[in-house]
C-alpha positions, 0 to 999 in steps of 0.5 A: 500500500501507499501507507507501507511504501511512504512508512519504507521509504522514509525510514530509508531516506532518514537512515541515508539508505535510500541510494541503491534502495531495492523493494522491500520484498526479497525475491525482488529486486527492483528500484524505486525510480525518484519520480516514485519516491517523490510521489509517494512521499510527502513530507518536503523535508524528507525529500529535500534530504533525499535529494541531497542524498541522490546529489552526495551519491552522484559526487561520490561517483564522479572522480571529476568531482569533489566537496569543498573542503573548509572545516566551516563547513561548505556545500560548494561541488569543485570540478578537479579538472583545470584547478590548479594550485591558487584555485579557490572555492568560487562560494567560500574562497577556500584552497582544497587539495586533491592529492591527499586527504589533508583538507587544505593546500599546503604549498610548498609542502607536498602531500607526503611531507602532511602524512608525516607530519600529521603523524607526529613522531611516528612516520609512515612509509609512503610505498607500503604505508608501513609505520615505524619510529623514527628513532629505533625503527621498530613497528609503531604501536600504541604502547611505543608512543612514550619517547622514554620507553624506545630503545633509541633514546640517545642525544640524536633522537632528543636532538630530533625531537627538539627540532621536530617540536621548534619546527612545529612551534613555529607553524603553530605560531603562523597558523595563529597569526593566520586566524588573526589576520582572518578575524581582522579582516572580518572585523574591517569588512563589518565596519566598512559600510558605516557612512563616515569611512568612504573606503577600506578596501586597501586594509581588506587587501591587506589583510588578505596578504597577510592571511595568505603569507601567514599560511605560506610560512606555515607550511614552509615549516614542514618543507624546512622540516624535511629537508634541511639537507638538500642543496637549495634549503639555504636559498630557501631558508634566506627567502622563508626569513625576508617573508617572515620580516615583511610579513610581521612589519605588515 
């Protein structure tokens, strides 16, 4: 009956089931068409969360399709194809990463260098995903998170840990410093339309510049961080302090 059906469907709507859904007796498999479900029923709030399932269901199909990524929360569906670095989210201006599962663009840190860091001390082979100590090499376990019960706890592996823990102070700062220059800029934006100011738009600009700088030199952090040793880290190294100078003067 119509009753039994619209009883069916909604449960299956309200329980994220409703993709794929086949009827409810058990020889047969056929599948409700969304023409059926929306004449059977009516409640609009349950069909507005159907639809919203048969959308989250055809971006999960797509491989050219992708959510944005914000941690505040954005509705916004991105095409991966021709979004290359410094392409922003057209609805929240957010920056998402393809690549990794890092929920934000991370240059000039790559993909790997975020896995690892994400990690803390323990580090994962990027080939077998292996994980392992960094500082006796055994198997990572629970039970190994103590730094003074490995095996390897010699001055090298404190030395380690001492600027593992200055490299990550220093990108915690940025970030800080990063949701200043957001919160100022929000702030200016709210002010910005009283009568008596004319315009402001070069401290919103500003402020931008600011927010973006912040964000590079926290992920130039974890780029420092994994290698300190290659050829062009002095070059790095000297760019990474006139930006930081520039960036605190502004």
């Amino acid at each position: 009956s119509q009753l039994c059906w619209n009883e069916y469907l909604t449960t299956r709507i309200e329980q994220n089931l409703v993709v794929n859904c086949t009827c409810p007796i058990s020889e047969c498999r056929a599948q409700p068409t969304a023409a059926f479900i929306r004449s059977i029923v009516s409640s609009k709030e349950i069909i507005a969360k159907y639809e919203k399932a048969l959308l989250r269901g055809y971006v999960e199909c797509c491989s050219n399709l992708t959510w944005c990524t914000n941690p505040q929360g954005c509705d916004q569906i991105l095409l991966k194809d021709g979004l290359g670095y410094g392409a922003a989210c057209s609805k929240c201006s957010w920056i998402s990463c393809f690549n990794c599962n890092f929920p934000e663009a991370h240059y000039p840190a790559s993909c790997s260098h975020m896995s690892q860091w994400v990690d803390d001390d323990g580090m994962t082979c990027a080939k077998c995903n292996h994980g392992f100590c960094w500082r006796c090499l055994k198997p990572w376990r629970p039970t190994h998170k103590d730094y003074y019960n490995c095996s390897a706890m010699v001055s090298k592996a404190a030395w380690q840990e001492k600027r593992f823990q200055d490299y990550n102070e220093r990108c915690t700062f940025h970030h800080r410093a990063r949701e200043f220059a957001v919160s100022l800029r929000n702030r200016v934006s709210s002010i910005r339309e009283m009568p008596k100011i004319r315009t402001l738009t070069f401290v919103l600009v500003a402020c931008k510049v600011l927010e973006q700088a912040r964000k590079v030199l926290a992920y130039s952090c974890v780029y420092s961080y994994y290698n300190q040793d290659t050829e062009s880290m002095d070059v790095v190294e000297q760019q990474t302090e006139s930006l930081e100078l520039h960036t605190n003067a502004l």
